[in-house]
C-alpha positions as CSV (number, residue, x, y, z in Angstrom):
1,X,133.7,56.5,112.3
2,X,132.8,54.2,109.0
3,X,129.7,55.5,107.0
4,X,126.5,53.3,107.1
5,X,125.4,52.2,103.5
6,X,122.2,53.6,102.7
7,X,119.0,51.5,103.0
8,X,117.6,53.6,100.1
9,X,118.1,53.5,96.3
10,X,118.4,56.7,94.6
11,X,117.1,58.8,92.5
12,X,113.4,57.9,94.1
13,X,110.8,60.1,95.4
14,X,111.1,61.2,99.3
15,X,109.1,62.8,101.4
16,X,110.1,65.2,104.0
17,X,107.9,66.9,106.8
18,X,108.6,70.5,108.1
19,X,106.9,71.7,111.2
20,X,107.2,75.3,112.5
21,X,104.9,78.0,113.6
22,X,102.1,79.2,111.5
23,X,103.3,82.5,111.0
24,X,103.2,84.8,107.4
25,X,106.2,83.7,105.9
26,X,106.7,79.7,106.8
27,X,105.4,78.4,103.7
28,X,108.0,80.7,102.0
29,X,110.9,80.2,104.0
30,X,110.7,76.1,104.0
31,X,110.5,75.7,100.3
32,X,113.1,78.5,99.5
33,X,115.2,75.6,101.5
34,X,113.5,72.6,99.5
35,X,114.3,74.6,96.3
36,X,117.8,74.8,96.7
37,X,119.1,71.7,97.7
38,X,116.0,70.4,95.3
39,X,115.4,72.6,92.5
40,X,113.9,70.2,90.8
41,X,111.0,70.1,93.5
42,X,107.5,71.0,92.0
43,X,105.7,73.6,94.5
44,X,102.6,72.6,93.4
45,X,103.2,69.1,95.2
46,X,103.1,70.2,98.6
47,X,100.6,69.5,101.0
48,X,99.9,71.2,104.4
49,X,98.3,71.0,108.0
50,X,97.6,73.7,110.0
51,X,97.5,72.5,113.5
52,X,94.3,72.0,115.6
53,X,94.9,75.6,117.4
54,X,96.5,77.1,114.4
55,X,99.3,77.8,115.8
56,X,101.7,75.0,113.7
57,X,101.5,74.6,110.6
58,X,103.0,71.0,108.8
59,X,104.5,70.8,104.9
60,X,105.1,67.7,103.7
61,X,107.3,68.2,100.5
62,X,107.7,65.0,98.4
63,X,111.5,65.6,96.3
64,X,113.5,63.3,94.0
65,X,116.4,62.7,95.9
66,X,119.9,61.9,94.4
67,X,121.9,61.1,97.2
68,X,122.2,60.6,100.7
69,X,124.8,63.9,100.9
70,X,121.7,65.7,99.3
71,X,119.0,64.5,101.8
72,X,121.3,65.0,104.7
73,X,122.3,69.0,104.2
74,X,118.7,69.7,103.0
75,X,117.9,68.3,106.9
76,X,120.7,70.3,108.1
77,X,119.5,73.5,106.7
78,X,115.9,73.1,107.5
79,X,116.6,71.7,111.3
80,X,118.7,74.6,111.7
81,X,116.7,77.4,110.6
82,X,115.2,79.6,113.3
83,X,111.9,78.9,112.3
84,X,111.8,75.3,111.8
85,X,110.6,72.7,114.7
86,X,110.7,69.9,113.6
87,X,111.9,68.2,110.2
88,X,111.0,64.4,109.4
């Protein structure tokens, strides 16, 4: 299986969305994620959405990414996570 070339040019700004439940520690648990495969990632950047019930709760975290390998384990680790939904 050959590797697809990458339609992006890095370093550039991407942004990622993270859905899970709303619950106490979300927030916490997505951008302890974020930080370490980004750890250059400013906190203060992130927006979120809590859902019409309340009961999701959306982050969209903007990083500099460096590489596809980068992007592509950061999705692994959040899509894998227990508490994660959705990751876009």
């Amino acid at each position: 299986m050959s590797e697809q070339p990458s339609l992006i040019e890095y370093p550039c700004d991407f942004p990622i969305k993270i859905m899970g439940k709303a619950q106490q520690d979300f927030t916490q648990i997505a951008l302890a994620i974020v930080k370490f495969h980004a750890p250059d990632f400013d906190t203060a950047t992130m927006s979120a959405r809590t859902s019409k019930n309340g009961t999701y709760l959306s982050l969209t975290c903007t990083i500099r990414a460096t590489s596809r390998a980068q992007l592509d384990a950061l999705y692994q680790a959040l899509s894998s996570h227990p508490s994660v939904a959705v990751v876009l």
